[in-house]
Backbone as JSON Lines, residues from 0, in Angstrom:
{"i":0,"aa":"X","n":[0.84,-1.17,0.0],"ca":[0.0,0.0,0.0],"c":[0.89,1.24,0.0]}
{"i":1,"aa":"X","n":[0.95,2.51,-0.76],"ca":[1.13,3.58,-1.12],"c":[0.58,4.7,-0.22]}
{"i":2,"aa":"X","n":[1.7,5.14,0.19],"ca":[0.72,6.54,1.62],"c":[1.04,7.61,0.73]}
{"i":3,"aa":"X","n":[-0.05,8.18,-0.46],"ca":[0.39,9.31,-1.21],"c":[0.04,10.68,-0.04]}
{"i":4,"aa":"X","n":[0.95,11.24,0.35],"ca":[0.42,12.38,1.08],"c":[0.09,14.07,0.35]}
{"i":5,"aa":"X","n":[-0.64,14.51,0.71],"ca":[-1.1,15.81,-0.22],"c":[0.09,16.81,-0.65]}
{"i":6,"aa":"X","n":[-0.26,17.3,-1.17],"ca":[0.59,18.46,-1.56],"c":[-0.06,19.62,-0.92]}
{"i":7,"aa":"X","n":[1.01,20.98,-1.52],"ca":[0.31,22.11,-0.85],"c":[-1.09,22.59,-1.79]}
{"i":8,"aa":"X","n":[-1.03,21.81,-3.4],"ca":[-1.99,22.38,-4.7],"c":[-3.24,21.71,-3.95]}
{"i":9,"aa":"X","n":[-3.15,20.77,-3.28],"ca":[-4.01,20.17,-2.83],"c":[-5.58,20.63,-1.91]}
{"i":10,"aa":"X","n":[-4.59,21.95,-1.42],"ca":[-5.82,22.36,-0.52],"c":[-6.69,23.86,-0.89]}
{"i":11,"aa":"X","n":[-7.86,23.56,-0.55],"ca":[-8.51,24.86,-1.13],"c":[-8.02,26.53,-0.65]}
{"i":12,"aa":"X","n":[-7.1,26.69,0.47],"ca":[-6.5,28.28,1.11],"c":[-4.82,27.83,1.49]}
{"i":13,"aa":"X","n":[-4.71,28.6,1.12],"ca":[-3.41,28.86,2.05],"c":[-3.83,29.64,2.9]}
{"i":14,"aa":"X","n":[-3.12,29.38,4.19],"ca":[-2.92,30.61,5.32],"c":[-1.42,30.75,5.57]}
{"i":15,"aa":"X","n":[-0.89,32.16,5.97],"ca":[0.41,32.21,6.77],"c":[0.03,32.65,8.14]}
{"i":16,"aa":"X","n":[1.17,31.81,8.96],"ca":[0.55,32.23,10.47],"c":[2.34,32.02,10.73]}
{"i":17,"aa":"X","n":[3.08,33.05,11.64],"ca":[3.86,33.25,11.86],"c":[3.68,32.12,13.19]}
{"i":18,"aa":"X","n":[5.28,31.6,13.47],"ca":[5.67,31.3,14.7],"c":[5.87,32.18,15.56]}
{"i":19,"aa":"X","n":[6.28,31.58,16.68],"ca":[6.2,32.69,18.11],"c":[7.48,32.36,18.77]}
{"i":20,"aa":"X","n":[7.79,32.96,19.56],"ca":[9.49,32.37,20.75],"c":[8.56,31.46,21.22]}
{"i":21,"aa":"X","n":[7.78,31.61,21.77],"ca":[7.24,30.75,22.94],"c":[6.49,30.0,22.43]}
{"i":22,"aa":"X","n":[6.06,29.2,21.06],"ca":[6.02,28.25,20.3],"c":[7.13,27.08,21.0]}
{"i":23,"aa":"X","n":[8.46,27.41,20.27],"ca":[9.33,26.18,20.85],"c":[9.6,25.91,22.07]}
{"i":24,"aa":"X","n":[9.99,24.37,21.99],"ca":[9.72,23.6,23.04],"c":[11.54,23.65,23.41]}
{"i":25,"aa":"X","n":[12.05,22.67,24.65],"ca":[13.27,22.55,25.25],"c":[14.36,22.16,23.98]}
{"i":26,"aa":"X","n":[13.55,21.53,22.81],"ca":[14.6,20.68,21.99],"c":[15.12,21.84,20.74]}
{"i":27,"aa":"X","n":[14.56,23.69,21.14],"ca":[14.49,24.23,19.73],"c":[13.68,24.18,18.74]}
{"i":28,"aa":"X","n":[12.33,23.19,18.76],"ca":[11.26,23.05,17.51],"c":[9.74,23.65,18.14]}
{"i":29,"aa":"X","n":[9.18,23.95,17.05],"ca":[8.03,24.56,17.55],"c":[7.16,22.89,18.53]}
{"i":30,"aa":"X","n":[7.1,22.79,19.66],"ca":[6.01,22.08,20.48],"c":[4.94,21.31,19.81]}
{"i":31,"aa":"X","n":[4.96,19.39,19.8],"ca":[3.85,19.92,19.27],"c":[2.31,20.11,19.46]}
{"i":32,"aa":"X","n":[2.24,20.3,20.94],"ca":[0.4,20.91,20.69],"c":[0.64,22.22,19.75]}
{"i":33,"aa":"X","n":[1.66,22.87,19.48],"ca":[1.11,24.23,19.11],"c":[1.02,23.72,17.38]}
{"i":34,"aa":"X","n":[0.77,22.54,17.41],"ca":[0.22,22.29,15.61],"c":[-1.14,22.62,16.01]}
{"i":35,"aa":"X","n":[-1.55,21.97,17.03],"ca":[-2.58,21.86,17.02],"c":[-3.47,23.19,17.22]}
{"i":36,"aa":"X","n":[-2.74,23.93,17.92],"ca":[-3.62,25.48,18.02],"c":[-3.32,26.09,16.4]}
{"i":37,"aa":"X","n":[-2.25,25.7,15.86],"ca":[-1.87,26.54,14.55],"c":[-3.15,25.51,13.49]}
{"i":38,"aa":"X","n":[-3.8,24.51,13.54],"ca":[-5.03,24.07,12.83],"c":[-6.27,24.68,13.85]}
{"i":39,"aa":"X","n":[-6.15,24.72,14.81],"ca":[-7.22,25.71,15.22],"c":[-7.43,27.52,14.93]}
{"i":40,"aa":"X","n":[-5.99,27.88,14.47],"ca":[-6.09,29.24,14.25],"c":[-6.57,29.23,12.77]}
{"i":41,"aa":"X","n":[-5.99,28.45,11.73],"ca":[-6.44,28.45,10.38],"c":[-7.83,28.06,10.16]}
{"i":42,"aa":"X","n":[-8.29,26.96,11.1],"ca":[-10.06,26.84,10.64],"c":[-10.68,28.19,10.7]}
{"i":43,"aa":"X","n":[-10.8,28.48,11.81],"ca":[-11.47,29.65,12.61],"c":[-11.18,30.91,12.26]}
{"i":44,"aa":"X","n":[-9.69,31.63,12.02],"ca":[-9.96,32.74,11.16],"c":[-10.44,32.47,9.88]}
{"i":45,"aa":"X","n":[-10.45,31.43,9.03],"ca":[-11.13,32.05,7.75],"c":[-12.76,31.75,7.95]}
{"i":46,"aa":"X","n":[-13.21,31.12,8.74],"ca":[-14.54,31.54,9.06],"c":[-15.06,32.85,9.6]}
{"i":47,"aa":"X","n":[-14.25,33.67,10.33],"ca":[-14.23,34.89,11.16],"c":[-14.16,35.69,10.15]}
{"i":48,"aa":"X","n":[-13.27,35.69,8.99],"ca":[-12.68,36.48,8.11],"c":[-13.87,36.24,6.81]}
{"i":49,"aa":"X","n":[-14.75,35.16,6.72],"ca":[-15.77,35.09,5.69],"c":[-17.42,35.21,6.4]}
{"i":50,"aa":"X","n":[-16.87,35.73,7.79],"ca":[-18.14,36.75,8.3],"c":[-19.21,35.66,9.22]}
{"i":51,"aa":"X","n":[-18.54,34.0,8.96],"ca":[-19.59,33.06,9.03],"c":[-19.91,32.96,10.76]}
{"i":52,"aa":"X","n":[-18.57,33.45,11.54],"ca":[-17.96,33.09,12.9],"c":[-17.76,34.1,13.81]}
{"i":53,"aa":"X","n":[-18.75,34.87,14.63],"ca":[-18.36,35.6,15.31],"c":[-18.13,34.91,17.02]}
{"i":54,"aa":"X","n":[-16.68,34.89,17.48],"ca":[-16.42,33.7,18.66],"c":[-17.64,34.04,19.9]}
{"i":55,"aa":"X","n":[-17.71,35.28,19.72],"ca":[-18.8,35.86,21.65],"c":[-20.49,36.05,20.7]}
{"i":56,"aa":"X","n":[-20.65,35.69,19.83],"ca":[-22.21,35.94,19.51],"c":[-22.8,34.98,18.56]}
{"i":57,"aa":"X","n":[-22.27,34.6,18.3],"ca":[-22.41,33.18,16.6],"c":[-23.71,32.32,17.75]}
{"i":58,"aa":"X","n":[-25.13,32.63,17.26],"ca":[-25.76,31.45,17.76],"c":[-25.86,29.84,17.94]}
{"i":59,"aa":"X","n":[-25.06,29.89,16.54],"ca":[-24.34,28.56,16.36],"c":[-22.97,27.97,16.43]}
{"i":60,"aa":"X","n":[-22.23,27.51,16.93],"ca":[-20.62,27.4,17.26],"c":[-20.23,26.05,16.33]}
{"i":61,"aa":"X","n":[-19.1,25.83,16.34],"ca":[-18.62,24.1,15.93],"c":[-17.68,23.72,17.16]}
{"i":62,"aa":"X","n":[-17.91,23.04,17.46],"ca":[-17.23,22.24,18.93],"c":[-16.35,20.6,18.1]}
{"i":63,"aa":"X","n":[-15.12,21.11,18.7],"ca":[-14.24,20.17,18.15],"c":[-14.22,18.87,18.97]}
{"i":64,"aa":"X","n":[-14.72,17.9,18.06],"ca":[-14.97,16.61,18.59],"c":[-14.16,15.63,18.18]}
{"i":65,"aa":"X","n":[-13.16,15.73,17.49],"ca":[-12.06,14.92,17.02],"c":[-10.91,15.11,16.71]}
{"i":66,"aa":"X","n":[-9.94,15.26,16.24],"ca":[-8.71,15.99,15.57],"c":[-7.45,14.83,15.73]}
{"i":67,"aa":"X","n":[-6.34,15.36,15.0],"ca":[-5.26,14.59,15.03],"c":[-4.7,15.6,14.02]}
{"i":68,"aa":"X","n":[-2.94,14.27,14.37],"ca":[-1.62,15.06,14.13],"c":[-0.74,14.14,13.19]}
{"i":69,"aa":"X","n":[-0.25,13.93,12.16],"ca":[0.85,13.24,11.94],"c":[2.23,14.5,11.34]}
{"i":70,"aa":"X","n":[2.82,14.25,12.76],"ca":[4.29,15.04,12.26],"c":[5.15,14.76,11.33]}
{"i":71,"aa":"X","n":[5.82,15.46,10.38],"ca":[6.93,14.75,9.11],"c":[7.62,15.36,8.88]}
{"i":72,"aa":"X","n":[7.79,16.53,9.82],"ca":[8.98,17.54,9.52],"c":[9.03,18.72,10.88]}
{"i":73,"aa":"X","n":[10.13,19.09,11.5],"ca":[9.6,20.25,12.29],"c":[9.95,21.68,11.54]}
{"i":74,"aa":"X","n":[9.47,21.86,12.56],"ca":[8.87,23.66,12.11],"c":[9.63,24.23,13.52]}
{"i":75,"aa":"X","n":[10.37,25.88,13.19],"ca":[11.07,26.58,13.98],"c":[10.57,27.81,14.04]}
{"i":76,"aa":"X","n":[11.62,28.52,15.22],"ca":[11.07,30.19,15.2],"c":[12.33,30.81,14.58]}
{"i":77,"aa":"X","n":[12.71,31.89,13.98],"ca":[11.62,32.49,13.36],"c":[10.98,31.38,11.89]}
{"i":78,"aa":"X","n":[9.9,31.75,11.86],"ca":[8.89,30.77,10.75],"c":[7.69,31.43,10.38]}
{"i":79,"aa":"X","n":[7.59,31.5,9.32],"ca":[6.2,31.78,8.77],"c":[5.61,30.36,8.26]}
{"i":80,"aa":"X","n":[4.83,29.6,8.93],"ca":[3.86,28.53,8.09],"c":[2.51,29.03,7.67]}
{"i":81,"aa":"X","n":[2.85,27.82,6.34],"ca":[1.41,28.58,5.87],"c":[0.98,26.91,5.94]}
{"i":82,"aa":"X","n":[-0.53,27.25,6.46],"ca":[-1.72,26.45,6.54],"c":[-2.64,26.35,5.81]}
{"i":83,"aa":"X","n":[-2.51,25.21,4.99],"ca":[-3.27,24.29,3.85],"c":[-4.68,23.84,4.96]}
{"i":84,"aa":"X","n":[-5.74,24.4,3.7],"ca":[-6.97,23.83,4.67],"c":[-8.08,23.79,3.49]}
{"i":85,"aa":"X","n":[-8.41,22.56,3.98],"ca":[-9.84,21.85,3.22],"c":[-10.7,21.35,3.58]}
{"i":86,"aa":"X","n":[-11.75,20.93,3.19],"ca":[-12.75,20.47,4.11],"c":[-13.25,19.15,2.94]}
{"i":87,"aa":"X","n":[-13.43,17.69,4.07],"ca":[-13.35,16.85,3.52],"c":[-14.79,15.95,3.68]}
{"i":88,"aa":"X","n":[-15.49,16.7,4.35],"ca":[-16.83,16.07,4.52],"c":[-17.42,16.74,5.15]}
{"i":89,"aa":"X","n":[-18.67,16.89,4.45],"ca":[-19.44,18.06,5.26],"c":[-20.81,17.6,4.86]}
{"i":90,"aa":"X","n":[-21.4,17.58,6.18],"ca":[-22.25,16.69,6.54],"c":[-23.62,17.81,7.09]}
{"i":91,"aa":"X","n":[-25.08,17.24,7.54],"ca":[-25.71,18.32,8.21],"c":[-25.67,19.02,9.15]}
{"i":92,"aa":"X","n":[-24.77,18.71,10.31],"ca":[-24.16,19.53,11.5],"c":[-22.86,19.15,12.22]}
{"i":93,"aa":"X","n":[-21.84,18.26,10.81],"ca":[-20.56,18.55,11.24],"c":[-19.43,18.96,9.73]}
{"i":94,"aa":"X","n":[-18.56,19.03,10.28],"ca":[-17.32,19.33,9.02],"c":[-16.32,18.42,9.33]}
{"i":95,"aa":"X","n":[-15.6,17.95,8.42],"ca":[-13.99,17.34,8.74],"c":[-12.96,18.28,7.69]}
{"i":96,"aa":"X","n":[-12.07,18.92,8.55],"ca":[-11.41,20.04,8.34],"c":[-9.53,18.88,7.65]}
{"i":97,"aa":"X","n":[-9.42,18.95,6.49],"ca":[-8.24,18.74,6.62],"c":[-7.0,19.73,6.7]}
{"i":98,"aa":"X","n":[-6.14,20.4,7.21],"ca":[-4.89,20.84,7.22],"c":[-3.6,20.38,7.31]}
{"i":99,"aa":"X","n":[-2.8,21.21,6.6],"ca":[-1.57,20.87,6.08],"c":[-0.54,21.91,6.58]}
{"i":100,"aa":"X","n":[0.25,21.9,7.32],"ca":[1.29,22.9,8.08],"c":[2.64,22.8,6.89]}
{"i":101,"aa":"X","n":[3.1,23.82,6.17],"ca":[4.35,23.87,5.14],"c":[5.09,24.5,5.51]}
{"i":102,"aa":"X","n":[6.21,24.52,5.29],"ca":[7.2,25.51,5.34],"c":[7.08,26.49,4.08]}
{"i":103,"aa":"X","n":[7.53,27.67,4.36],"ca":[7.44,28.84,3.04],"c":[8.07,28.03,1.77]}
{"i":104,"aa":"X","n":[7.29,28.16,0.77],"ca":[8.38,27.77,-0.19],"c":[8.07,25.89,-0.72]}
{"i":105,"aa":"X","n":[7.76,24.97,0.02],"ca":[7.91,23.77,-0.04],"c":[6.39,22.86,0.27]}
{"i":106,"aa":"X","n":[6.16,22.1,-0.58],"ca":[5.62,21.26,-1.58],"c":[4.91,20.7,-0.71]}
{"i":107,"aa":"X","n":[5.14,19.87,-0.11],"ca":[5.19,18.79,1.1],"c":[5.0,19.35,2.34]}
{"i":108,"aa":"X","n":[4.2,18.55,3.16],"ca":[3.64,19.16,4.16],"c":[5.01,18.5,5.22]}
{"i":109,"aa":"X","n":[5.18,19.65,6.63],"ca":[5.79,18.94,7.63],"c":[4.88,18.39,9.02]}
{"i":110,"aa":"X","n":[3.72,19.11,8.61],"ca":[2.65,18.07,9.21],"c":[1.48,17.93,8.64]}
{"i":111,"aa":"X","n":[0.5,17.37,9.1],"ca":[-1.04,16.76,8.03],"c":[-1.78,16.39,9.31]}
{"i":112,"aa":"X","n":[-2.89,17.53,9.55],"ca":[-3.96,16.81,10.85],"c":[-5.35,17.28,10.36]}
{"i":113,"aa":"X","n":[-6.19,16.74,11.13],"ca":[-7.5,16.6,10.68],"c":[-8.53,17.38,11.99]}
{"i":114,"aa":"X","n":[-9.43,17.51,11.82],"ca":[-10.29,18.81,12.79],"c":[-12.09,18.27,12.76]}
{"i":115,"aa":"X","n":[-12.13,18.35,13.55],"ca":[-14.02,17.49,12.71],"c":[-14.77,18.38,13.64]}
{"i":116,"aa":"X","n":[-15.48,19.53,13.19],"ca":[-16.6,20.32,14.13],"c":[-17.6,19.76,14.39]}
{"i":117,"aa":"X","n":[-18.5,19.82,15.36],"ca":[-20.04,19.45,15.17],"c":[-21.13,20.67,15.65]}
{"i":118,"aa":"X","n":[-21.52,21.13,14.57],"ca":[-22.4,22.62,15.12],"c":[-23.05,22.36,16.15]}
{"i":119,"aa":"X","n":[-23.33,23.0,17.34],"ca":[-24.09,22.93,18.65],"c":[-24.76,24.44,18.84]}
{"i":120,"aa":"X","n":[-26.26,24.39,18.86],"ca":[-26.6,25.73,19.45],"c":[-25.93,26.23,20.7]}
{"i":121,"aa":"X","n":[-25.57,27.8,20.75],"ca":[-24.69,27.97,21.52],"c":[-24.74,28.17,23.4]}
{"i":122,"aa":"X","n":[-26.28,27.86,23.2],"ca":[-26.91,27.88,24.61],"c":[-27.07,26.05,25.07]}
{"i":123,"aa":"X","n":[-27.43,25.94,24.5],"ca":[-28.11,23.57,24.79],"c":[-26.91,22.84,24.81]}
{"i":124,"aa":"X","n":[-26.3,23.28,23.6],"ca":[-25.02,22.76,23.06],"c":[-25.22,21.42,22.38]}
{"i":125,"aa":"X","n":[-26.64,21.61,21.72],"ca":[-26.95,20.58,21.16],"c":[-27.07,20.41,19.87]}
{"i":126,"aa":"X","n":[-26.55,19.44,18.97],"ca":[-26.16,19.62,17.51],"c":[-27.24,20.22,17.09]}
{"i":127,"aa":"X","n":[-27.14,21.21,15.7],"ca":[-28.14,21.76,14.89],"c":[-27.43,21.69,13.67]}
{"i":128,"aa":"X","n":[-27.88,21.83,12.79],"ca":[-27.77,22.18,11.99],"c":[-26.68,23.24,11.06]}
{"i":129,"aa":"X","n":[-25.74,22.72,10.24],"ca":[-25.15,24.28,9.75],"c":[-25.46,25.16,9.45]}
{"i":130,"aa":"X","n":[-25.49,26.32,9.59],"ca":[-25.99,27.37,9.43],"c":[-25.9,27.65,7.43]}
{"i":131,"aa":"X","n":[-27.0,28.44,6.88],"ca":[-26.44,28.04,5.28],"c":[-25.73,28.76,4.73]}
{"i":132,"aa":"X","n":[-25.21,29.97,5.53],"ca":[-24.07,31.33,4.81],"c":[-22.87,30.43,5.77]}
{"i":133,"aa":"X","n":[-22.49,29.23,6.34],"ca":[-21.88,28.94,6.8],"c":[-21.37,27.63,5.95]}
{"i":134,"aa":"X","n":[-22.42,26.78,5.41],"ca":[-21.96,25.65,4.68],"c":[-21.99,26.28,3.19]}
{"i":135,"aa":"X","n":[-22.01,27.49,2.79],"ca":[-21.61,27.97,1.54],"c":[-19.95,28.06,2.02]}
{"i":136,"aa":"X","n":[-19.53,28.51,2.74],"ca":[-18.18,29.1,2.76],"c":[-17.3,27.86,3.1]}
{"i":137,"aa":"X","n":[-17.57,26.72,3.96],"ca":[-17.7,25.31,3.19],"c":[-17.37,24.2,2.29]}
{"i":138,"aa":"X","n":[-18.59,24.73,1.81],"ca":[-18.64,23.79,0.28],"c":[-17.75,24.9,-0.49]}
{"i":139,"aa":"X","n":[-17.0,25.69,-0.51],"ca":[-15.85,26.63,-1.3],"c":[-14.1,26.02,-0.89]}
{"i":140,"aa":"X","n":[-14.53,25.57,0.29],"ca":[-13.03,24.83,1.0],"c":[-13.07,23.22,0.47]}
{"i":141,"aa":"X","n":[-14.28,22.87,-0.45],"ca":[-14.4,21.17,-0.36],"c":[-13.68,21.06,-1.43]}
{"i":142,"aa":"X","n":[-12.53,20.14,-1.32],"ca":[-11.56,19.64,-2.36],"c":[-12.03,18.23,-2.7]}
């Protein structure tokens, strides 16, 4: 079996999200939960940024109910990564978010994790429905 892994053409946005000092960990590499906040910063601003996501008023939220990491390269400070993001199933009140962490410049991801929302009204916290100016912006990320 063949593990073809994505490329960067692969995903519907790029994002750049700079590293931080306080990103890296004791060994010199960026930590890695902070992949994991750097796929939480790329879902969520381009929802914020396509108007769909306001964090203190959005009647409807996505509550992260799954996610993962496969590392294949580290990432340092100073760094600009840019964050490959697609959406790989989108369903009536969840998403599966794929992202791709790159280095400037290069092809190949140095990591590849996955994000799965499930919309919850923001009071019950009980699944609803996607909102539909929300699964337009969406179905624009579906590769």
């Amino acid at each position: 079996m063949t593990d073809t892994l994505p490329h960067r053409e692969d995903f519907a946005v790029i994002r750049p999200i700079p590293t931080r000092l306080e990103d890296l960990d004791v060994y010199g590499h960026v930590n890695n939960v902070v992949y994991y906040s750097l796929f939480d910063t790329a879902v969520n601003a381009q929802l914020i940024e396509a108007g769909v996501l306001d964090m203190t008023t959005s009647p409807v939220i996505g509550l992260v109910v799954e996610t993962g990491c496969r590392f294949l390269a580290s990432l340092s400070f100073p760094e600009t990564v840019e964050a490959g993001l697609r959406v790989t199933t989108l369903g009536s009140s969840s998403v599966r978010y794929e992202i791709g962490l790159f280095q400037v410049g290069r092809v190949d991801p140095a990591a590849l994790g996955h994000f799965v929302h499930v919309y919850v009204d923001r009071e019950t916290r009980r699944p609803t429905p996607i909102p539909e100016a929300t699964r337009l912006v969406l179905q624009a990320l579906t590769v």
